[in-house]
N, C-alpha and C positions, 0 to 999 in steps of 0.2 A: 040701708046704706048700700050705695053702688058702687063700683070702679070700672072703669075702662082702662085696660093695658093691652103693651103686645109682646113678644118672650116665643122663643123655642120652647118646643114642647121636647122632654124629657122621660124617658122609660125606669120605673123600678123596675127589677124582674126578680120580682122575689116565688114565694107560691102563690101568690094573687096577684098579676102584674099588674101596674095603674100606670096612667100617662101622666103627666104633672108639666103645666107650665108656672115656673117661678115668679111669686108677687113681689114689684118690685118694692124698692123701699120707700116709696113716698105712700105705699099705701097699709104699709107694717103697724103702724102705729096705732091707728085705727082699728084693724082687726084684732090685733094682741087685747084691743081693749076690750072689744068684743068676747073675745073666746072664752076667756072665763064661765062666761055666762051661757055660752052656746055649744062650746066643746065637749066632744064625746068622751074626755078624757086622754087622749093624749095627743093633743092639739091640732086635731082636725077641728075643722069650721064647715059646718052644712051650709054647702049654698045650692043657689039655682045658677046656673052658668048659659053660656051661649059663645059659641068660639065660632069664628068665622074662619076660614085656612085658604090663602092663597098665595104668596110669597113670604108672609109673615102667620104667625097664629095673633088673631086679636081675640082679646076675650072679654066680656063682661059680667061680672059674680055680683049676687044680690046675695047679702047674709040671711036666713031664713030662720 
């Protein structure tokens, strides 16, 4: 399963900082259905991604 989106990318900054851009909601549904099955337990989803960055961030995530 693939998605192409595009989304600012956002900083946690916790003790391990991550970068995050938000998936929007036409593509929620889909993964929620997914994650069960894929997630490491607390609702992350392993993917392979690819972000492009030039006025926008574009992204593309394959579930893996």
């Amino acid at each position: 399963m693939e998605y192409d989106f595009e989304g600012p990318v956002w900083e946690w900054r916790g003790p391990s900082p991550y970068h995050f851009v938000t998936v929007p909601d036409e593509c929620v549904d889909g993964l929620r259905a997914l994650a069960s099955g894929v997630s490491y337990g607390w609702g992350m989803v392993p993917v392979s991604e690819r972000v492009a960055v030039d006025d926008v961030v574009r992204v593309r995530i394959a579930v893996v």
